[in-house]
C-alpha positions in Angstrom: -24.6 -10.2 4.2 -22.3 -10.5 1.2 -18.6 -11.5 1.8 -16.7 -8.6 0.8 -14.2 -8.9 -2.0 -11.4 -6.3 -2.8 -10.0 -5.4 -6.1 -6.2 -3.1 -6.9 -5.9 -1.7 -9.9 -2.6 -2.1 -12.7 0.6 -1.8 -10.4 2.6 -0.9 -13.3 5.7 -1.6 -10.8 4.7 1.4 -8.1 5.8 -0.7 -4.8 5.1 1.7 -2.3 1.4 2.3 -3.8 0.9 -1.3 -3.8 2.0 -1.2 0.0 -0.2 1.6 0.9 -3.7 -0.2 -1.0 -2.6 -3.7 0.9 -2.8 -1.4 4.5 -5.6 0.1 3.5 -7.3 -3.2 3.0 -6.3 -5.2 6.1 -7.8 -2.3 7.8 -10.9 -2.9 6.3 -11.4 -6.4 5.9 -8.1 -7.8 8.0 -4.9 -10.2 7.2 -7.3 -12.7 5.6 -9.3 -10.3 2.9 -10.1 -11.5 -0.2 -8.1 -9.4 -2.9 -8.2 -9.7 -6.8 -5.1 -8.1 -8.1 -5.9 -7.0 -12.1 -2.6 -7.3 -13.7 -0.4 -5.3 -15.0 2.0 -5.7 -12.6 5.2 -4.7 -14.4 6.4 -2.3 -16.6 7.0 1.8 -16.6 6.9 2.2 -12.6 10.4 1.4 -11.1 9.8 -1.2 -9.1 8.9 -4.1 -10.9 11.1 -7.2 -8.9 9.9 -5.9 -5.7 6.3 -5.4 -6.5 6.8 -9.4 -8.1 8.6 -10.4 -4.7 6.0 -8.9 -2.6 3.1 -11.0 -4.8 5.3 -14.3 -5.0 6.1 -14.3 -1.3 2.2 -13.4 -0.5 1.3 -16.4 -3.2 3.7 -19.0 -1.0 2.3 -17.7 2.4 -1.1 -19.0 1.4 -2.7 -15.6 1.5 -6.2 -15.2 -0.1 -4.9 -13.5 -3.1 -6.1 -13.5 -6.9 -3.4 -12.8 -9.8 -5.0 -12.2 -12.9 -3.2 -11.6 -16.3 -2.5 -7.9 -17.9 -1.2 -7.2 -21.1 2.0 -6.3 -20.1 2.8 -8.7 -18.0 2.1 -11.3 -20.9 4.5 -9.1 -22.7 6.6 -9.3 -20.1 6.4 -13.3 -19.9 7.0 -13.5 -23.7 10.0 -11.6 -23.8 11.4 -14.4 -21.0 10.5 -17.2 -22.8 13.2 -19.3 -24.3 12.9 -17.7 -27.3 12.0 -13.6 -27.1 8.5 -13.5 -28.7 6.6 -10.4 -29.3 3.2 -9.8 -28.7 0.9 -9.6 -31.9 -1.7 -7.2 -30.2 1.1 -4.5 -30.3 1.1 -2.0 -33.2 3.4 -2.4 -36.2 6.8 -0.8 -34.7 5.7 -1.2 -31.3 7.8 -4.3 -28.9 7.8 -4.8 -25.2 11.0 -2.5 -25.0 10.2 0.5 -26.7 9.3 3.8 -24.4 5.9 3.5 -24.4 5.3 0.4 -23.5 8.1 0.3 -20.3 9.6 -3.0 -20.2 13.1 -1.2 -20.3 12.1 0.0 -16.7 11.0 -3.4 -15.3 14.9 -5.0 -17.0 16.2 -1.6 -14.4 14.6 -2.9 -11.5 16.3 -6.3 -12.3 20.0 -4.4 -12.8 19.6 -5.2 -16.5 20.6 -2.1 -18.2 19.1 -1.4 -21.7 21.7 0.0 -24.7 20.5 1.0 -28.0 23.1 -1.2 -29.2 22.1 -4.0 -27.6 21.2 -6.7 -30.0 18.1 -8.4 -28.4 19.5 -11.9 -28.1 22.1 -10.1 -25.9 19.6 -8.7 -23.7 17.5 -11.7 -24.0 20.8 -13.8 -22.0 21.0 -11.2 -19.5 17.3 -10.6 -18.6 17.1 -14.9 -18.0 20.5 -14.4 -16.0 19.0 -11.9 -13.5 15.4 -12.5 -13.1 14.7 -15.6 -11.0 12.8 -18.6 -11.7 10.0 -17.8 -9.4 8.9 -14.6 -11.0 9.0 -16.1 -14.5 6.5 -19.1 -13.2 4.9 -16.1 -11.3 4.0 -14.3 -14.7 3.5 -17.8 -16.8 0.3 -18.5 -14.5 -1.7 -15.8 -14.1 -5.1 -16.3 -14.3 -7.7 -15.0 -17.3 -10.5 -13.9 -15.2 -11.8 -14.2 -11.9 -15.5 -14.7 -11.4 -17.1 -14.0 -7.9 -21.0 -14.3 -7.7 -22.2 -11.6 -9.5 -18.7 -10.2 -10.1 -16.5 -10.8 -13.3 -12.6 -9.5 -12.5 -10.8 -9.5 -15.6 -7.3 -7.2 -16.6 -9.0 -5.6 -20.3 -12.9 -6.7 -20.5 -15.0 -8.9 -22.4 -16.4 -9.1 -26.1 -20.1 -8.1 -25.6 -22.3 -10.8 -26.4 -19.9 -14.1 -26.2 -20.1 -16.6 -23.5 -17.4 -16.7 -21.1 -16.1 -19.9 -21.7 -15.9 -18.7 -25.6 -13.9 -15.6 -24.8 -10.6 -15.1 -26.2 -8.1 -15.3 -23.7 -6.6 -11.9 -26.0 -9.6 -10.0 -25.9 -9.1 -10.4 -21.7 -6.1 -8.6 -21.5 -6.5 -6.0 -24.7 -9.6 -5.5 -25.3 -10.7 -1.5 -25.5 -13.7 0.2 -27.4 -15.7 -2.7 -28.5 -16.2 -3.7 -24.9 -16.0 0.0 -23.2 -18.2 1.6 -26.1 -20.9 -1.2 -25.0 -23.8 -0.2 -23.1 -25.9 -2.9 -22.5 -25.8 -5.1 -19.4 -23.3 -8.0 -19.3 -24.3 -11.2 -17.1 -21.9 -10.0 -14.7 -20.8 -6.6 -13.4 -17.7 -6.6 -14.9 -14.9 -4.8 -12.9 -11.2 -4.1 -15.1 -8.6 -1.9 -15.4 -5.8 -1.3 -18.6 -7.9 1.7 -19.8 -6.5 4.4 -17.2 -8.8 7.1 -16.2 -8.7 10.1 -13.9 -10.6 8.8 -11.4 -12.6 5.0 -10.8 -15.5 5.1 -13.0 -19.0 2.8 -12.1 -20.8 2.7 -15.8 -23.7 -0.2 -14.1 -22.2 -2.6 -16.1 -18.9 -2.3 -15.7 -16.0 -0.6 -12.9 -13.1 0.8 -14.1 -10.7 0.9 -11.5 -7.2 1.6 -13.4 -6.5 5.4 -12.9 -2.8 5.5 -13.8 -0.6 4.3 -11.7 1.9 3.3 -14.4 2.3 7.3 -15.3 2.7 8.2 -11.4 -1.5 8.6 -10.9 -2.7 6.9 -7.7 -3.4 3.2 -7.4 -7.1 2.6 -6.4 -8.0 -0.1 -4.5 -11.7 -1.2 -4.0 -13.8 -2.9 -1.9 -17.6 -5.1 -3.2 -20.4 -6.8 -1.2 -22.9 -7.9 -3.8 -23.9 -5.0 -6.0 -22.2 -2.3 -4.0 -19.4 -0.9 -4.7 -16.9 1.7 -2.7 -13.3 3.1 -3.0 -11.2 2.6 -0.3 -9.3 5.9 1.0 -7.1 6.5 4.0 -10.4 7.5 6.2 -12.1 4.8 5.2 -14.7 3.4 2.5 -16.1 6.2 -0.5 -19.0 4.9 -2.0 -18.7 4.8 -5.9 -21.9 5.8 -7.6 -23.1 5.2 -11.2 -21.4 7.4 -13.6 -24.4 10.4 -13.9 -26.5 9.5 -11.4 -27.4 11.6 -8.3 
């Protein structure tokens, strides 16, 4: 029998749902599961140091735990690095700080408050005064991807048609239509998140399983053994089915 894996979805700095998909898997598949976590832990939800202290401390306790790399928290990374750098995936006017993308929340949770007239090397001192070391090495080695059997974890999704070890580590985390748009069947199933839907979505190539917990939807957390896939709820495992099938 397969050796279950289990997948959560972009944090997006919601604490308490991280809390509640953690329970929900030791139940499952105990203290020692094997979890992929899909990035995206920072940003817009208002926790983003305790979700980071919770996934640092879990890193140094030896837990069986994957980190991979999301968009934002590359942004997030970049905007800590010695020198505030912006991300070149972002749309002309767009920046790590502005309201949509939520990286004024995550310098909150820190007790960095934001001012419009703030200059950014200002804010810059201050956010590398008040976030520790330990979540800045945290966010500087995530991982690309996270490949598991038949199982490729990975934040955005792949470009159709490239090998793996040809992939651009961009594409990973921001990759949209030209992978979601594909139809065809990738050498892995490939499961992501960053494009937030309603509910988890199984297209037999790929599992979405980012529905929104950055905008206050719930945090889904999964569970795999070999091709099958199901949802894990407070009563238990939901099997999730190919998108139209019956």
């Amino acid at each position: 029998m397969p050796e279950p894996i289990y997948a959560i979805g972009d944090v997006h700095g919601q604490l308490h749902m991280l809390e509640d998909a953690l329970a929900r898997i030791e139940k499952d598949g105990g203290p020692d599961a094997q979890v992929v976590f899909i990035g995206d832990y920072t940003d817009r939800g208002a926790h983003s140091r305790e979700v980071l202290d919770l996934l640092v401390k879990g890193k140094a306790e030896g837990k069986n735990w994957t980190f991979l790399r999301g968009n934002h928290d590359q942004m997030c990374a970049m905007f800590l690095e010695e020198y505030p750098r912006s991300d070149a995936r972002l749309l002309v006017g767009y920046h790590w700080l502005h309201p949509r993308i939520g990286g004024v929340e995550t310098l909150n949770s820190y007790g960095v408050e934001v001012s419009e007239r703030d200059r950014i090397y200002q804010l810059h001192a201050r956010a590398k005064a008040a976030v520790p070391q330990a979540h800045i090495d945290f966010l500087a080695n995530l991982l690309p991807y996270h490949l598991h059997e038949d199982i490729l974890f990975v934040h955005a999704g792949i470009r159709p048609g490239v090998p793996l070890c040809h992939q651009d580590p961009n594409d990973l985390i921001w990759i949209r239509e030209e992978f979601l748009d594909c139809p065809d069947p990738h050498p892995w199933l490939v499961v992501h998140g960053h494009t937030h839907v309603a509910t988890p979505e199984h297209h037999g190539n790929r599992v979405n399983i980012d529905t929104g917990a950055g905008y206050g939807e719930p945090l889904t957390a999964a569970v795999f053994e070999g091709s099958k896939c199901w949802l894990l709820r407070d009563e238990g495992r939901k099997p999730l089915t190919y998108i139209g099938s019956i």
